[in-house]
C-alpha positions in Angstrom: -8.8 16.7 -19.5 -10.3 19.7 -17.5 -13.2 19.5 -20.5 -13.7 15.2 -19.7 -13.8 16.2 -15.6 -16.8 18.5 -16.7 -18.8 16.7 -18.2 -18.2 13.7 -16.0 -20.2 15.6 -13.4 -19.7 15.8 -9.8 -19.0 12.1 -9.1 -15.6 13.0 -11.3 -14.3 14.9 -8.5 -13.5 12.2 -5.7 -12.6 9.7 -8.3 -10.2 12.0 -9.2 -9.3 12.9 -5.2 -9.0 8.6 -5.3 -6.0 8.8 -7.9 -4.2 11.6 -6.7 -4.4 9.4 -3.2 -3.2 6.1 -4.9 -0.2 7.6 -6.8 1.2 9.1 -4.0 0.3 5.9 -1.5 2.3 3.9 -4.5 5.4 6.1 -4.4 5.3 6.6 -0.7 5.1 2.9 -0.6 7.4 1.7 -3.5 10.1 4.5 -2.4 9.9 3.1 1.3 10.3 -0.4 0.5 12.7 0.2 -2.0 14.7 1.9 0.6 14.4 -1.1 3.5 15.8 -3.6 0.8 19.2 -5.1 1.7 20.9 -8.1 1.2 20.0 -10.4 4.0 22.0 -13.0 3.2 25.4 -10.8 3.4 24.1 -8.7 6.5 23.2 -12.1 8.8 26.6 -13.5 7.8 28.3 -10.2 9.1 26.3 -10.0 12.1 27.2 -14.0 12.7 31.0 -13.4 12.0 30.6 -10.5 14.6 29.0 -11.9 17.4 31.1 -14.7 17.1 34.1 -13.0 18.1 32.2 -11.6 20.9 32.2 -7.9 19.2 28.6 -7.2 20.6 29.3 -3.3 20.2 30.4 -4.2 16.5 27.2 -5.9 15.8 25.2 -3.5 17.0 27.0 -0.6 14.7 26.2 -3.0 11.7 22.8 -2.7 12.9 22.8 1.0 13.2 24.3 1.7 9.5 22.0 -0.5 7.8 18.4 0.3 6.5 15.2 -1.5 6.9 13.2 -3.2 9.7 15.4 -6.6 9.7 18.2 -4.6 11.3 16.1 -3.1 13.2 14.7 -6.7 15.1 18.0 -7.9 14.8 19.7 -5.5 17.0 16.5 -5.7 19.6 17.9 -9.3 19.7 21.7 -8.3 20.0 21.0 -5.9 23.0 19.6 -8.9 25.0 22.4 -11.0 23.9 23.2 -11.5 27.5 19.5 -13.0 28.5 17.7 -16.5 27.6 16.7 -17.6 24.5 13.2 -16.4 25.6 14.1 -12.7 26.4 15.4 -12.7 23.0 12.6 -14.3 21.2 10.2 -11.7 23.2 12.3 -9.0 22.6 13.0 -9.4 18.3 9.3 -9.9 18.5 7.9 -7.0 20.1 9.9 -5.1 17.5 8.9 -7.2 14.9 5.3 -5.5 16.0 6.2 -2.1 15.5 8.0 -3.0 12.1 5.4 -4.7 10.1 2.3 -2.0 10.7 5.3 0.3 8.8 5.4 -1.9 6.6 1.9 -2.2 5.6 1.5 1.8 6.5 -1.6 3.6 4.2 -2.4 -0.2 2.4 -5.4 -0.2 3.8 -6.6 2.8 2.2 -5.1 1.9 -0.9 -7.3 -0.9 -1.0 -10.3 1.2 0.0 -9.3 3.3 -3.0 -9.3 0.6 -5.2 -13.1 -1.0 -4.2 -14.8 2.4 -4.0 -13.3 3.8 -7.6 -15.1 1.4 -9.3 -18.1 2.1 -7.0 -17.8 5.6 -7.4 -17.7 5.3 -11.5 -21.1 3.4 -11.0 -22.5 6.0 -8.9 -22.0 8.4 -11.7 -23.6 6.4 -14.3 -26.2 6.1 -12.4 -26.4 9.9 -11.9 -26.2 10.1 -15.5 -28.8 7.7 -16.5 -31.3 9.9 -13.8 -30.2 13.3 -15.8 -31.3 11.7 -19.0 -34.4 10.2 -18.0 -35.1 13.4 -16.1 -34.5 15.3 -19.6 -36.8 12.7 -21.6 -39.7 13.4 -18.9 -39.3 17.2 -19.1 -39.5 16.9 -23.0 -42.6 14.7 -22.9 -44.5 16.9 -20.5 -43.8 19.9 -22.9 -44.8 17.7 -25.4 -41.2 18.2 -27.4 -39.3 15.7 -29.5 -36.4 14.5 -27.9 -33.3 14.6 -29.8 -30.2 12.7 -29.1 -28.2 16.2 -28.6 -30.4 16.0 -25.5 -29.7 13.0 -24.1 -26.1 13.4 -25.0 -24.7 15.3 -21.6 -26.4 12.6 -19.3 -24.9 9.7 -21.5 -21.3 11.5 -21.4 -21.7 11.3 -17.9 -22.8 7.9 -17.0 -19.8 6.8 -19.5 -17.1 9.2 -17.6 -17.5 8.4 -15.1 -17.6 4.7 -15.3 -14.1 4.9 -17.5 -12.7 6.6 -14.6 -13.5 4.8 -12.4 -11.8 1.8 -13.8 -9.1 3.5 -14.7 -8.1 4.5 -11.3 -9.0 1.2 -9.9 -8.0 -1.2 -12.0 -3.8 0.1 -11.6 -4.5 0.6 -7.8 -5.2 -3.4 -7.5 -2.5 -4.6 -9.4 -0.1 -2.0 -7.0 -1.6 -3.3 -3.8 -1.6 -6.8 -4.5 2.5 -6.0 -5.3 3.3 -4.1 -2.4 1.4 -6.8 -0.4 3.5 -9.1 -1.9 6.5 -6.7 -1.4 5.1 -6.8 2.5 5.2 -10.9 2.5 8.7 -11.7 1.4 10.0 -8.9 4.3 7.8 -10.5 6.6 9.4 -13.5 5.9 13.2 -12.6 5.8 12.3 -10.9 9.5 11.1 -14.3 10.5 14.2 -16.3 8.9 17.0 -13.4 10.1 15.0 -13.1 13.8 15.3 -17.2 13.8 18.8 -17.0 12.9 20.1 -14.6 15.6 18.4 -16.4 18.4 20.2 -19.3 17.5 23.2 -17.5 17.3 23.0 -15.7 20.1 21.7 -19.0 22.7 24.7 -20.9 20.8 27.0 -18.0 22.5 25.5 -18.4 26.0 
């Protein structure tokens, strides 16, 4: 591997900084999403079954012991439970703020990583393609045959590097379009849950 890096060139060295970046974005992102799943569907009908017999402290325990931004907005909601439907709206969605950039936390570099690989891999056939034609004009001046043992480093490097970069591209958009997809369907069962409590909770006042 160390030997491949080498003769990559120089361009081998941030493409290799890139994938070190996207695996541990990925497992950051994967572990941390992993981590915020719950069943919704069991947690609103506890929270409902709560708040219906007026056990707001209950509720808001529930809240506490369970992981994930929808608990989160959905004890914002329960601590207003004594204000309009408004104040509750307002307040689930100013938390609803501060949960989805958590959410989406280091995607954007991920998808940086994932258009400049490629980019970079070009780079360094480019580079490549120079040091060979540079080596073909040197033997020509000196009036020297070129053989194909000369062109050979410059070609290993323009091919490298363009390998690499696909490598460590190619898996990096096929994660972020997941987790952004991961992202979506928690967006979503923040909206349904944070919809559900305000009816809920304006039912009860």
């Amino acid at each position: 591997m160390l030997e491949f890096i080498q003769k990559g060139g120089p361009v081998m060295y941030p493409i290799l900084l890139c994938s070190v970046l996207a695996f541990a974005i990925i497992i950051d992102r994967l572990y941390h999403l992993y981590r915020a799943k719950i069943d919704t569907n069991d947690f609103m009908n506890n929270i409902e079954i709560t708040i219906k017999r007026n056990r707001i402290a209950e509720a808001i325990k529930i809240c506490d012991k369970t992981p994930g931004p929808i608990s989160h907005i959905i004890k914002s909601g329960i601590l207003k439970h004594d204000r309009s439907r408004q104040e509750i709206r307002e307040s689930i969605e100013d938390a609803g703020h501060q949960e989805v950039p958590r959410l989406e936390k280091h995607l954007s570099l991920l998808a940086t990583i994932a258009h400049i690989s490629p980019l970079l891999g070009l780079l360094g056939t480019v580079t490549g393609m120079v040091r060979a034609f540079q080596i073909i004009q040197e033997k020509s001046v000196s009036f020297n045959p070129v053989s194909p043992g000369d062109l050979a480093g410059g070609i290993w490097e323009a091919l490298l590097t363009t390998v690499a970069g696909l490598i460590v591209a190619i898996p990096t958009v096929v994660a972020y379009n997941y987790l952004v997809n991961r992202v979506g369907e928690f967006v979503l069962e923040m909206e349904r849950s944070a919809t559900e409590v305000i009816n809920i909770l304006s039912q009860r006042v």
